[in-house]
LOVEXSE-768696 format. One record per residue: x, y, z of N, C-alpha, C in turn; residue in three letters. Coordinates in Angstrom, 2 decimals. Atoms other than C-alpha are relative to their C-alpha. Layout:
<volo><n_east>X</n_east><n_north>Y</n_north><n_up>Z</n_up><ca_east>X</ca_east><ca_north>Y</ca_north><ca_up>Z</ca_up><c_east>X</c_east><c_north>Y</c_north><c_up>Z</c_up><code>ALA</code></volo>
...
REM end
This chain:
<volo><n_east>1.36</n_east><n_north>-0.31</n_north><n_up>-0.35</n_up><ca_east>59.76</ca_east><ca_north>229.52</ca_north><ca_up>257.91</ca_up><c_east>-0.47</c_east><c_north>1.18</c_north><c_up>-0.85</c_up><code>UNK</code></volo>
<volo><n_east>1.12</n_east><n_north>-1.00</n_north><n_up>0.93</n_up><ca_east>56.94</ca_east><ca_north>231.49</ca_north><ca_up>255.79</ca_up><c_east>0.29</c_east><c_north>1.01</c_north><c_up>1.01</c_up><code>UNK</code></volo>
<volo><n_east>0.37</n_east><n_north>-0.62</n_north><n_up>-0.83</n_up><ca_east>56.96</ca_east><ca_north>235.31</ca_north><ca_up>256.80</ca_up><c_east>-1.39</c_east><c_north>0.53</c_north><c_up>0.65</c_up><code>UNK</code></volo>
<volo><n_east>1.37</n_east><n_north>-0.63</n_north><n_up>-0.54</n_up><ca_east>53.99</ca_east><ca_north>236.70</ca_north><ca_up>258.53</ca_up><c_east>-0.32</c_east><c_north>1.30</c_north><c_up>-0.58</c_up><code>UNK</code></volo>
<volo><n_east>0.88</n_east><n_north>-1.37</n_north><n_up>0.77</n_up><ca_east>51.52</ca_east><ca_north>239.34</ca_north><ca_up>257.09</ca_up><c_east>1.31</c_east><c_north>0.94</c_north><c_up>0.42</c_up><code>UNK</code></volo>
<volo><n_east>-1.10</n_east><n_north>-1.04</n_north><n_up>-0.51</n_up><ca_east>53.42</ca_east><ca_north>241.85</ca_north><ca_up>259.29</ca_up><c_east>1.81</c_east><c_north>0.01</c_north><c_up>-0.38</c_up><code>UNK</code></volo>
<volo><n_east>-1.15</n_east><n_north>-0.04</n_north><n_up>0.00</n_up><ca_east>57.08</ca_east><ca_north>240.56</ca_north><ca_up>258.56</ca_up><c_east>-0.07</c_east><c_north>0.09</c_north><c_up>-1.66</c_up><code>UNK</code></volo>
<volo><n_east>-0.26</n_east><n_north>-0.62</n_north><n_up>1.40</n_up><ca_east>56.30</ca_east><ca_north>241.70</ca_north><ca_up>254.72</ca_up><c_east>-0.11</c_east><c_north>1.21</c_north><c_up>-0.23</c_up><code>UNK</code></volo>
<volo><n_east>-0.28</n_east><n_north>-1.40</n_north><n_up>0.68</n_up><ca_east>57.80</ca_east><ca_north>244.25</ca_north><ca_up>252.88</ca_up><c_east>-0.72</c_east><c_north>0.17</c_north><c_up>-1.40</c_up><code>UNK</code></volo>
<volo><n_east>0.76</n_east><n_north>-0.35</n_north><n_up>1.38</n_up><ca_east>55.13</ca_east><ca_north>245.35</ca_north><ca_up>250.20</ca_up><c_east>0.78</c_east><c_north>1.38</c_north><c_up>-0.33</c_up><code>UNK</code></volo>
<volo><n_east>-0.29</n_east><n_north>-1.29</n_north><n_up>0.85</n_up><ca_east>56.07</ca_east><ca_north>247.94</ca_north><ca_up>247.61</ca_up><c_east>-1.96</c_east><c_north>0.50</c_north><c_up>-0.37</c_up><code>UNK</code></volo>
<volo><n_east>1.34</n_east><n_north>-0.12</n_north><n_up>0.19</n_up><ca_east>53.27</ca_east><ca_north>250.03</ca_north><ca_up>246.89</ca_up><c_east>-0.64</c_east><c_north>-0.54</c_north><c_up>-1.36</c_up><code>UNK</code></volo>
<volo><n_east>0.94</n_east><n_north>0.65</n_north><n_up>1.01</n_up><ca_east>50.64</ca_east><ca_north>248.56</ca_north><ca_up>244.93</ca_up><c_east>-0.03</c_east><c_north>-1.52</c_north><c_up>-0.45</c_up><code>UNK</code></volo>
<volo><n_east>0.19</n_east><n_north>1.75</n_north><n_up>-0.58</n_up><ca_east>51.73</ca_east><ca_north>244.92</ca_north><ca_up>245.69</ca_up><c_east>-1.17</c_east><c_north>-0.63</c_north><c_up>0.06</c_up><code>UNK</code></volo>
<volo><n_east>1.38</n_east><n_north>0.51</n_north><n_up>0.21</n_up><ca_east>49.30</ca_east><ca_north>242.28</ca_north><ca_up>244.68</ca_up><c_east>0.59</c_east><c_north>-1.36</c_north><c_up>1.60</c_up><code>UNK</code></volo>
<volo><n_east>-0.30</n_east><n_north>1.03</n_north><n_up>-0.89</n_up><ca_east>49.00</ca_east><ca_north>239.44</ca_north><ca_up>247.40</ca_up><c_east>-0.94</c_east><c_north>-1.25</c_north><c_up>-0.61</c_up><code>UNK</code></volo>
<volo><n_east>0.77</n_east><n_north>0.41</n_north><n_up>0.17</n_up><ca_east>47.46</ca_east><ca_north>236.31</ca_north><ca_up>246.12</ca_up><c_east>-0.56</c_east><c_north>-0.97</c_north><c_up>1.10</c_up><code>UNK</code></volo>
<volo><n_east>-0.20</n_east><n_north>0.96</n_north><n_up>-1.08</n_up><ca_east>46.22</ca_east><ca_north>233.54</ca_north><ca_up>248.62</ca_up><c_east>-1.24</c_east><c_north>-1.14</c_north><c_up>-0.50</c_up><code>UNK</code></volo>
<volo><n_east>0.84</n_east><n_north>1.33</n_north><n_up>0.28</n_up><ca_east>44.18</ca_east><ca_north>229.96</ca_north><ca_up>248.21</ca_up><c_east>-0.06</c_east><c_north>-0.61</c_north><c_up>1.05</c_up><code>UNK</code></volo>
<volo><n_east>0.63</n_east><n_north>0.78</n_north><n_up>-0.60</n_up><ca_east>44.00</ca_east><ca_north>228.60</ca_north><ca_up>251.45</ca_up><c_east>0.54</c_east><c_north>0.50</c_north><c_up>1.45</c_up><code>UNK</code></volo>
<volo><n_east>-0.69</n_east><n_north>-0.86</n_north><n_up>-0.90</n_up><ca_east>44.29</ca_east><ca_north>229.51</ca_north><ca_up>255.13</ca_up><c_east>-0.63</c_east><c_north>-1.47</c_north><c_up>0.78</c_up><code>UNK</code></volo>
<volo><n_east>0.72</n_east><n_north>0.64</n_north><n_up>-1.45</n_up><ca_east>43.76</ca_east><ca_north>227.42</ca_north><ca_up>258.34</ca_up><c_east>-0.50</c_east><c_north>0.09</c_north><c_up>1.03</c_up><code>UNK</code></volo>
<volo><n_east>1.25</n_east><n_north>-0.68</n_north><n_up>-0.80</n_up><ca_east>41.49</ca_east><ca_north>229.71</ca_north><ca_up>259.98</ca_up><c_east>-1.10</c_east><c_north>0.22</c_north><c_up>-0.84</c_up><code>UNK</code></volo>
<volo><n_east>1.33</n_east><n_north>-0.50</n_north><n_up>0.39</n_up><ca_east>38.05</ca_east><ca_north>230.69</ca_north><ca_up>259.00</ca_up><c_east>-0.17</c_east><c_north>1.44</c_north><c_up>-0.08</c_up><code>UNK</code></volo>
<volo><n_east>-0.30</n_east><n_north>-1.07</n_north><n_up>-0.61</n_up><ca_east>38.75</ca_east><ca_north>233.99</ca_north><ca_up>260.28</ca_up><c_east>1.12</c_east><c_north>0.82</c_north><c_up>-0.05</c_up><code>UNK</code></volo>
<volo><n_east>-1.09</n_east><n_north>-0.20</n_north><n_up>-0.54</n_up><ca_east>42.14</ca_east><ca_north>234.70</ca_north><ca_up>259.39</ca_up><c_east>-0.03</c_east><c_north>1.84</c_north><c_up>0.21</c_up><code>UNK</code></volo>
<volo><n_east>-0.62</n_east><n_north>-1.92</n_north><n_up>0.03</n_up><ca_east>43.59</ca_east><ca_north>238.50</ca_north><ca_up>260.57</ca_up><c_east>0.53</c_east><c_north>0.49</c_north><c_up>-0.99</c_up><code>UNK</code></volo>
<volo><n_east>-0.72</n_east><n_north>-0.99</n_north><n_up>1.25</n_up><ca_east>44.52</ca_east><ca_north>241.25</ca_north><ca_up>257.75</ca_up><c_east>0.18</c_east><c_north>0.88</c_north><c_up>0.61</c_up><code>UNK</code></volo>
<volo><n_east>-0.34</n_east><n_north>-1.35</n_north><n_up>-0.60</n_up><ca_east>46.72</ca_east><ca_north>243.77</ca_north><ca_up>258.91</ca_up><c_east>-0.29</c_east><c_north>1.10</c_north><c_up>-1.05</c_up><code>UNK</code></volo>
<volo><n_east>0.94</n_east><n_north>-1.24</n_north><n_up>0.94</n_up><ca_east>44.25</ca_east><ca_north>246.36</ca_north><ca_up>257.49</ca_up><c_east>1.13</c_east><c_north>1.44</c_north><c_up>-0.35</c_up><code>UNK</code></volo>
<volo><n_east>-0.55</n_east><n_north>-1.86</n_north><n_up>0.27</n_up><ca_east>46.68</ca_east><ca_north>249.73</ca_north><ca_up>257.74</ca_up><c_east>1.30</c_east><c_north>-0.56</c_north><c_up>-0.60</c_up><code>UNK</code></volo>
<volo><n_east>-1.02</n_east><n_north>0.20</n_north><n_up>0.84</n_up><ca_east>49.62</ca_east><ca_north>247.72</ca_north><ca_up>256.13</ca_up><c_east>-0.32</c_east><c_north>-0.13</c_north><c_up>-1.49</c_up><code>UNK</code></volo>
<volo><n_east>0.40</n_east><n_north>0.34</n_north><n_up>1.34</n_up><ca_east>47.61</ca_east><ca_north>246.66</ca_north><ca_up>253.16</ca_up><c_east>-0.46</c_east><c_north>2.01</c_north><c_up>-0.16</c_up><code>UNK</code></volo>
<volo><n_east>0.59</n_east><n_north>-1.17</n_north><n_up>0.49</n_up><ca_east>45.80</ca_east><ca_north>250.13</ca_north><ca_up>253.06</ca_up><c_east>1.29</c_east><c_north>1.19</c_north><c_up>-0.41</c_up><code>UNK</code></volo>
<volo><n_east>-1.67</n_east><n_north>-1.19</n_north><n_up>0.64</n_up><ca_east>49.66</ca_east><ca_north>252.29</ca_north><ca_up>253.25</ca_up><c_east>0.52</c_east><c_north>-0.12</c_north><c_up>-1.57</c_up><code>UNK</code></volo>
<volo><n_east>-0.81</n_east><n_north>0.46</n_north><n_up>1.47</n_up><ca_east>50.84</ca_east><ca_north>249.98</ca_north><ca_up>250.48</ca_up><c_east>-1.03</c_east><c_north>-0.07</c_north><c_up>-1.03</c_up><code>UNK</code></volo>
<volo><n_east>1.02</n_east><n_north>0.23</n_north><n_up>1.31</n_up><ca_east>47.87</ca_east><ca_north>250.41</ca_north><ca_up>248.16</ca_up><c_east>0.04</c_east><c_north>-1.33</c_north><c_up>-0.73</c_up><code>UNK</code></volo>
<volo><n_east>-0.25</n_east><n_north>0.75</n_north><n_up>0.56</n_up><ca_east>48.08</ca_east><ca_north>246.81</ca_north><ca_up>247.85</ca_up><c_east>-1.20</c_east><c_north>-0.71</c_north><c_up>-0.35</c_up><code>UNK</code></volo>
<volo><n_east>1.37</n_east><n_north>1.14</n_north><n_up>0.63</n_up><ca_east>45.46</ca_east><ca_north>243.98</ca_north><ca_up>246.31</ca_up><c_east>-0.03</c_east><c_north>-1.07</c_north><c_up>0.00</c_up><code>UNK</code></volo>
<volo><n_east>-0.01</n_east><n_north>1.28</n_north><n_up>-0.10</n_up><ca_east>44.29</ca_east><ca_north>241.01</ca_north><ca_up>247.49</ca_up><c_east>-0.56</c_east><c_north>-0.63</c_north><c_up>-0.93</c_up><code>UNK</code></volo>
<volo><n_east>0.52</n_east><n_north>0.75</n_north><n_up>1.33</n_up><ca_east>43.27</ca_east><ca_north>238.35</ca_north><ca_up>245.21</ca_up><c_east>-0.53</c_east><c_north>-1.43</c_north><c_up>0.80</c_up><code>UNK</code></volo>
<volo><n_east>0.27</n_east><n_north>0.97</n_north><n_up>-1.01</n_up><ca_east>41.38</ca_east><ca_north>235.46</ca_north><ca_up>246.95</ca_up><c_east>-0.18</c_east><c_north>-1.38</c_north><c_up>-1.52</c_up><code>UNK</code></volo>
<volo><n_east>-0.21</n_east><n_north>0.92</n_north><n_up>0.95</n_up><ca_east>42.06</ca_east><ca_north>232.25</ca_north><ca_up>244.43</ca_up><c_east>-0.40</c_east><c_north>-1.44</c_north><c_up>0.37</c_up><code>UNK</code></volo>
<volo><n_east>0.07</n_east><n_north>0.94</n_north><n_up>0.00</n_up><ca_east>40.05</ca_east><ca_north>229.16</ca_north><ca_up>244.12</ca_up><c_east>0.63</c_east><c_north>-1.03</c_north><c_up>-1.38</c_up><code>UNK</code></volo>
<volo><n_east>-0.87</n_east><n_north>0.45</n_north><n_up>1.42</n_up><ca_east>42.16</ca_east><ca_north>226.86</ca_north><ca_up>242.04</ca_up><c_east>-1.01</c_east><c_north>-0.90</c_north><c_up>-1.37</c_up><code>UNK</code></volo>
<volo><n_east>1.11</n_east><n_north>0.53</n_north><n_up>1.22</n_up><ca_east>39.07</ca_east><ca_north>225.05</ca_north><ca_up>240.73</ca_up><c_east>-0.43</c_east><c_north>0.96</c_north><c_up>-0.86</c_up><code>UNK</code></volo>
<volo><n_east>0.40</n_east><n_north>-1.35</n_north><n_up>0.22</n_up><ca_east>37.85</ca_east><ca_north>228.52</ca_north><ca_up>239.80</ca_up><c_east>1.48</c_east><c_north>0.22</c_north><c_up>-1.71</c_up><code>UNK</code></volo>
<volo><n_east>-1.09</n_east><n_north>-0.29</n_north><n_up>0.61</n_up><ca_east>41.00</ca_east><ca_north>228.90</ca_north><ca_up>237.32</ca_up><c_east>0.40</c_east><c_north>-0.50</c_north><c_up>-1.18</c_up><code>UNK</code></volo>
<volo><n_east>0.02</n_east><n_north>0.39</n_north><n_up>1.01</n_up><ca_east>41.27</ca_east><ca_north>228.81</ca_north><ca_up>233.76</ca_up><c_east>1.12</c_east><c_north>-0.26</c_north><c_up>-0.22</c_up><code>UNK</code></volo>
<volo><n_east>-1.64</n_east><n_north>0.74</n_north><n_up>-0.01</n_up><ca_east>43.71</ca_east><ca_north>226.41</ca_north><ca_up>232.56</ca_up><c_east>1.04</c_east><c_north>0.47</c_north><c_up>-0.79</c_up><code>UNK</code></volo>
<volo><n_east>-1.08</n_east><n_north>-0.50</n_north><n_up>0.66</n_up><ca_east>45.50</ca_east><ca_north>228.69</ca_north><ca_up>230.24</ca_up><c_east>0.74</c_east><c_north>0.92</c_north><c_up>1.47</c_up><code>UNK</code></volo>
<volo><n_east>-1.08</n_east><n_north>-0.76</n_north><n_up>-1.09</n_up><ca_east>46.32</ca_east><ca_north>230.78</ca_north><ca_up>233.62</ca_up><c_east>1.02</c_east><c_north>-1.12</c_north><c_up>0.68</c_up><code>UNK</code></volo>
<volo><n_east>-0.25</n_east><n_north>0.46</n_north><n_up>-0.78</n_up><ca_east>47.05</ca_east><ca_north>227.85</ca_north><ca_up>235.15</ca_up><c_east>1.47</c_east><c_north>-0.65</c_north><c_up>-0.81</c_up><code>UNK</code></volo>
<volo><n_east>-1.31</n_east><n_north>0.24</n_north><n_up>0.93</n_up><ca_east>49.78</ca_east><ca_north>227.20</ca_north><ca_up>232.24</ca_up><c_east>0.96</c_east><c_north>1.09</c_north><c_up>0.60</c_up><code>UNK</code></volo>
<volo><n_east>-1.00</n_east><n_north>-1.11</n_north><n_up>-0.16</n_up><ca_east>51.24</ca_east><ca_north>230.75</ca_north><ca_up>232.52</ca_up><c_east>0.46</c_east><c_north>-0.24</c_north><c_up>1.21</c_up><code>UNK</code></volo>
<volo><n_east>-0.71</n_east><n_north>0.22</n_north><n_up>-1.55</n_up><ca_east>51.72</ca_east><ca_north>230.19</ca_north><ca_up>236.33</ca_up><c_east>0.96</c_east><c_north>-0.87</c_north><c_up>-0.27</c_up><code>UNK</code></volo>
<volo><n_east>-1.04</n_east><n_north>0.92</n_north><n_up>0.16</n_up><ca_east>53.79</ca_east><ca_north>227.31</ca_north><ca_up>235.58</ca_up><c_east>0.76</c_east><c_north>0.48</c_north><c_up>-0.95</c_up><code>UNK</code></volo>
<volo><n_east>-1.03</n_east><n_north>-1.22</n_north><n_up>0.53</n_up><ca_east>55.74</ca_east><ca_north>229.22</ca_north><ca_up>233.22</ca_up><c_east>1.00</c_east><c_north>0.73</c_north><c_up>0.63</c_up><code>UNK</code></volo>
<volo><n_east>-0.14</n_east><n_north>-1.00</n_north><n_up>-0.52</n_up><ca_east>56.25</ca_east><ca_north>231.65</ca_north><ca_up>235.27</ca_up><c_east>0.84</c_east><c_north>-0.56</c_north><c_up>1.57</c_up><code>UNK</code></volo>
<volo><n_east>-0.89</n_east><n_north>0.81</n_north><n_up>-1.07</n_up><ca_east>57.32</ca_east><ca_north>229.37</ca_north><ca_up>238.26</ca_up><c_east>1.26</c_east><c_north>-0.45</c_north><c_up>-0.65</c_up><code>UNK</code></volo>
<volo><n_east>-0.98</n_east><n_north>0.57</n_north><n_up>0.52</n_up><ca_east>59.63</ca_east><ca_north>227.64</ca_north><ca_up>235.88</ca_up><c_east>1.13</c_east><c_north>1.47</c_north><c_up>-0.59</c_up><code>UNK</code></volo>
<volo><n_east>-1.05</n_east><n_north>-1.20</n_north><n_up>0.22</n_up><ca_east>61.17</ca_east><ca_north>231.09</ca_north><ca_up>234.98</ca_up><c_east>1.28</c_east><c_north>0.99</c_north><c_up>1.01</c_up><code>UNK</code></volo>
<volo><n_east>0.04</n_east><n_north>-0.53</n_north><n_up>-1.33</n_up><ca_east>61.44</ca_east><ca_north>232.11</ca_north><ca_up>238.47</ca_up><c_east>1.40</c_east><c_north>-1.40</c_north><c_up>0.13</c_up><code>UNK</code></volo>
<volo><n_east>-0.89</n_east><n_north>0.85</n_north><n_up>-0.97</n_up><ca_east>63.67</ca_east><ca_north>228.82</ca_north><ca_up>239.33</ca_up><c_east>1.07</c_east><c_north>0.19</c_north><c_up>-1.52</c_up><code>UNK</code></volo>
<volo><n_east>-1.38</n_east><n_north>-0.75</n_north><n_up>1.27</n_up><ca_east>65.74</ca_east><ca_north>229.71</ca_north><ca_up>235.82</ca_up><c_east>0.88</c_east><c_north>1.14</c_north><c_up>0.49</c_up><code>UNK</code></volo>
<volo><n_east>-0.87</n_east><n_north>-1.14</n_north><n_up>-0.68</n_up><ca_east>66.65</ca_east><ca_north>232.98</ca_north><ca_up>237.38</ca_up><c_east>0.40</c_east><c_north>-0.29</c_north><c_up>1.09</c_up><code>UNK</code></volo>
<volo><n_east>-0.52</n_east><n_north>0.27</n_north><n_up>-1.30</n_up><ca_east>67.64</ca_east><ca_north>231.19</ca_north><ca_up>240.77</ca_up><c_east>-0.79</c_east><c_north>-0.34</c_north><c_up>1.11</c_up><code>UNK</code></volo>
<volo><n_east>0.12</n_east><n_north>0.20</n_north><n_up>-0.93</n_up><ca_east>65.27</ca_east><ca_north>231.18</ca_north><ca_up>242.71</ca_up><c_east>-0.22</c_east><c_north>-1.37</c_north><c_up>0.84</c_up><code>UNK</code></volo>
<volo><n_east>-0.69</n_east><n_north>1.60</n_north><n_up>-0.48</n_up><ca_east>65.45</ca_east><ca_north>228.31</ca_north><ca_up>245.32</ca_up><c_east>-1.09</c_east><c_north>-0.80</c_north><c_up>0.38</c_up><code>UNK</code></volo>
<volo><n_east>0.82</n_east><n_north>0.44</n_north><n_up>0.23</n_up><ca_east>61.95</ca_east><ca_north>227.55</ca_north><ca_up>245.26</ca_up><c_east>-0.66</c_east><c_north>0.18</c_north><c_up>1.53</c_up><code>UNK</code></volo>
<volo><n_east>0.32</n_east><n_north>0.09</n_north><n_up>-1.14</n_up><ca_east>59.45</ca_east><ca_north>226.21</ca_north><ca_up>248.11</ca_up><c_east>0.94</c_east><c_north>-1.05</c_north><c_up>1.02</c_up><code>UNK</code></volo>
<volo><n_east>-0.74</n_east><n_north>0.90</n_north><n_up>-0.99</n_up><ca_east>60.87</ca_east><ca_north>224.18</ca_north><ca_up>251.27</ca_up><c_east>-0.67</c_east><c_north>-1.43</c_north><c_up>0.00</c_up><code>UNK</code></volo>
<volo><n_east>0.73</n_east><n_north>1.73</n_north><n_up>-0.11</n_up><ca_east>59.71</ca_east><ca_north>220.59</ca_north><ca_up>250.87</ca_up><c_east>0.48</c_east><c_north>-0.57</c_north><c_up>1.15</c_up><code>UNK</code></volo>
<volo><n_east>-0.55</n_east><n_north>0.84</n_north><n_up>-0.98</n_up><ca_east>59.62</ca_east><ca_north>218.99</ca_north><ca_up>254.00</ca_up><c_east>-0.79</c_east><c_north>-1.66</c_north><c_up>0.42</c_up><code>UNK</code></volo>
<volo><n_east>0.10</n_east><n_north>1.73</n_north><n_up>-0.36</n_up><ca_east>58.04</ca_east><ca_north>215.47</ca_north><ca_up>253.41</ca_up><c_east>-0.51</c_east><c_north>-0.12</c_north><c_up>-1.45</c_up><code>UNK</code></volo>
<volo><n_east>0.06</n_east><n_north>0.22</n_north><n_up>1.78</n_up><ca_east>58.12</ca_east><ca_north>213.56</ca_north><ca_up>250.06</ca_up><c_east>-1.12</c_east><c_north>-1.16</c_north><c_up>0.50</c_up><code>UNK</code></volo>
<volo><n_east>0.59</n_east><n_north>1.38</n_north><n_up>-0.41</n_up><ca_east>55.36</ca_east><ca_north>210.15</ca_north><ca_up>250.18</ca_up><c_east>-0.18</c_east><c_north>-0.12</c_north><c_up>-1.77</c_up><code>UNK</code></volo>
<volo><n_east>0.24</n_east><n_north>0.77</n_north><n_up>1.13</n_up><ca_east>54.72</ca_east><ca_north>207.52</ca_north><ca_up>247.19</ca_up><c_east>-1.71</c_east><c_north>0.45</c_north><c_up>0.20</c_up><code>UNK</code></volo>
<volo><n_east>1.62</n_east><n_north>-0.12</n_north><n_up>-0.21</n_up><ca_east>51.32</ca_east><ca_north>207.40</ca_north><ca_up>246.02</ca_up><c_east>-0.74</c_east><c_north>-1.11</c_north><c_up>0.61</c_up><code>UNK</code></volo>
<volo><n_east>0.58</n_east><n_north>0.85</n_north><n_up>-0.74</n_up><ca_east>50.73</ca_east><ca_north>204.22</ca_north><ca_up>247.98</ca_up><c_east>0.01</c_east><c_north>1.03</c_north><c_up>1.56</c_up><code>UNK</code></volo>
<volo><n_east>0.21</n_east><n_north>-1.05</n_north><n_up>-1.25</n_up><ca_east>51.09</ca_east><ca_north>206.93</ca_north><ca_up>251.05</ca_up><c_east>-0.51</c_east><c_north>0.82</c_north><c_up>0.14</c_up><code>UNK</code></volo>
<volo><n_east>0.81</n_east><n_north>-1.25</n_north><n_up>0.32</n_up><ca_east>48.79</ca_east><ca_north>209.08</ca_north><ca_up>250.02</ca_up><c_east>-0.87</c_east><c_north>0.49</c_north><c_up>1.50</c_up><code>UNK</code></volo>
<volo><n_east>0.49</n_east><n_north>-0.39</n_north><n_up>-0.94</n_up><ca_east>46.81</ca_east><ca_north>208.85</ca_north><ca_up>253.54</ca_up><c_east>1.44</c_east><c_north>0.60</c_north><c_up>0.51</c_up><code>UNK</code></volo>
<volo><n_east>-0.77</n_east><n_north>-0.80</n_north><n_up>-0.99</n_up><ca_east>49.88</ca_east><ca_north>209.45</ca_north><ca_up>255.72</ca_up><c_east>0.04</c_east><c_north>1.58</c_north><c_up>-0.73</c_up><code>UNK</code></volo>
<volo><n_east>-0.30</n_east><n_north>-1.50</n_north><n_up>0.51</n_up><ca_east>50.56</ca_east><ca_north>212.78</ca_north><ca_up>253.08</ca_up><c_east>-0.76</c_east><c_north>0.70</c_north><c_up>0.45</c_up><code>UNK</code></volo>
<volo><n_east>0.78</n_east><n_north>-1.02</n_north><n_up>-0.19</n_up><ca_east>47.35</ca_east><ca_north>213.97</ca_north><ca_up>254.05</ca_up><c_east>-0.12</c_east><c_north>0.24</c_north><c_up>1.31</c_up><code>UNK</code></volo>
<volo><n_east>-0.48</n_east><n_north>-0.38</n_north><n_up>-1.77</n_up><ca_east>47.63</ca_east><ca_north>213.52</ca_north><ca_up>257.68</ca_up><c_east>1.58</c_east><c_north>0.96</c_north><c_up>0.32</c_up><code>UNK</code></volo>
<volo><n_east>-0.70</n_east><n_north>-1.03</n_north><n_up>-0.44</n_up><ca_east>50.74</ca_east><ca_north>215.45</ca_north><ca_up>257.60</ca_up><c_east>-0.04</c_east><c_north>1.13</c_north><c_up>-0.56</c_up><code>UNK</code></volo>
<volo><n_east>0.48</n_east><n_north>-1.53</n_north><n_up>-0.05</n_up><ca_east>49.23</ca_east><ca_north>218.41</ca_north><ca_up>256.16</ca_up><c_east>-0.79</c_east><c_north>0.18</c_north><c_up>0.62</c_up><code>UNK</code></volo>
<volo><n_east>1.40</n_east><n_north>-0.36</n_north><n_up>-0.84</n_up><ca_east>46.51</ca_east><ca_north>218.43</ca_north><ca_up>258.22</ca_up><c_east>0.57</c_east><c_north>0.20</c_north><c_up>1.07</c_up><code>UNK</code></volo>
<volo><n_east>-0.58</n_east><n_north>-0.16</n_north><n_up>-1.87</n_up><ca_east>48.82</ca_east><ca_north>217.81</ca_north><ca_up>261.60</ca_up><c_east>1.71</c_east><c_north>-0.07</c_north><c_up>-0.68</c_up><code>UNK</code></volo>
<volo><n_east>-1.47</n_east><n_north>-0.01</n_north><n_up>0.41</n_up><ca_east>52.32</ca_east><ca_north>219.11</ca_north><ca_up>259.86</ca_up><c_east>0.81</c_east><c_north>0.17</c_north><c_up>1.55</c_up><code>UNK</code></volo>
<volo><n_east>-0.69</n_east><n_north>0.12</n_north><n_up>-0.49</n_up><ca_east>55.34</ca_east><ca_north>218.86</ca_north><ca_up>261.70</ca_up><c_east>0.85</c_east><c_north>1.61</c_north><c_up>0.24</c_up><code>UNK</code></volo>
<volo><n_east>-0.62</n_east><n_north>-1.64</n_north><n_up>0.50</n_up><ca_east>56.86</ca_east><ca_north>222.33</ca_north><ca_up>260.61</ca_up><c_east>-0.41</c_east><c_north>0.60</c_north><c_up>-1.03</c_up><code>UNK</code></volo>
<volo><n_east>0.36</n_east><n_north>-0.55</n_north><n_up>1.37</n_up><ca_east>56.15</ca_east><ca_north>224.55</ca_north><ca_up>257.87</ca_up><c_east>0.87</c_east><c_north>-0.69</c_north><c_up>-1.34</c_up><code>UNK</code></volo>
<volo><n_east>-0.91</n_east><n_north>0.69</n_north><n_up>1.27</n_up><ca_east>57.04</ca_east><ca_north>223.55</ca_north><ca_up>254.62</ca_up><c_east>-1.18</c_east><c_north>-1.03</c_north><c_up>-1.26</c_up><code>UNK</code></volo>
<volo><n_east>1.52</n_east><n_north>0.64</n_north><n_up>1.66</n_up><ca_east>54.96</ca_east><ca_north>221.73</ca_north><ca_up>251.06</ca_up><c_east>0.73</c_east><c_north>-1.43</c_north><c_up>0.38</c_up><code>UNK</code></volo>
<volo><n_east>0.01</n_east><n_north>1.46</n_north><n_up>0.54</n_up><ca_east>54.46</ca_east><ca_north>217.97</ca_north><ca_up>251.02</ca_up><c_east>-0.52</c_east><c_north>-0.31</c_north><c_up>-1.01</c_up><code>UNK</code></volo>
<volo><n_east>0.27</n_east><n_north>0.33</n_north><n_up>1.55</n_up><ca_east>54.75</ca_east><ca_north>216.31</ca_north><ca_up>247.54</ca_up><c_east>-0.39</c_east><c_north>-1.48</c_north><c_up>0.17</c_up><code>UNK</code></volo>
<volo><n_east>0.69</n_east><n_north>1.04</n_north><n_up>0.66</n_up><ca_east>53.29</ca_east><ca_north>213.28</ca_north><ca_up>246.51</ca_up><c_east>0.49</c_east><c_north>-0.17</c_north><c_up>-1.47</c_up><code>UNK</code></volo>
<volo><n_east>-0.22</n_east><n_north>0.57</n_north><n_up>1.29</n_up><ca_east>55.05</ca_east><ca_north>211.20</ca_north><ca_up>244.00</ca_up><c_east>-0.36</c_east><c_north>-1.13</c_north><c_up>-0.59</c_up><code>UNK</code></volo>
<volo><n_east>0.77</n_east><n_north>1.21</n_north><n_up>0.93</n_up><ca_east>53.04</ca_east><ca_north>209.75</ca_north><ca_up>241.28</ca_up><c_east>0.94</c_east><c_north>-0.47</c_north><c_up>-1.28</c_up><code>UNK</code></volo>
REM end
């Protein structure tokens, strides 16, 4: 499971980025961000020039070079399943990324 605002350890000046929430409204624990002099970054991906959108992938692919173990995939669908995929992000089961393989 993802941690919660509160169950992160920012260093100061920690950037946070984020693209999508499932509130309208979500809560910012205001005096954690304000201690850690940190910076939000609110990211529409349409919004996003495709050379960044290279480096990110770079940069992911560098990230799983050095080990890390990536996100938790917890449902794979064909692209003939493309509805069910989207019904289980909309009404997921647990946390975790559903892929879609084209």
């Amino acid at each position: 499971m993802e941690p919660t605002f509160l169950e992160l350890q920012l260093a100061q000046g920690d950037s946070i980025a984020v693209y999508a929430s499932d509130m309208s409204a979500p809560a910012i624990p205001f005096w954690l961000l304000v201690f850690s002099n940190a910076r939000l970054y609110f990211v529409g991906s349409d919004d996003v020039p495709a050379a960044a959108k290279q480096d990110a992938a770079r940069a992911v692919n560098q990230a799983f070079d050095a080990g890390w173990p990536g996100l938790e995939i917890v449902a794979r669908f064909s692209l003939e399943e493309i509805a069910r995929a989207h019904e289980d992000v909309e009404r997921p089961a647990r946390a975790g990324r559903v892929v879609l393989a084209i």
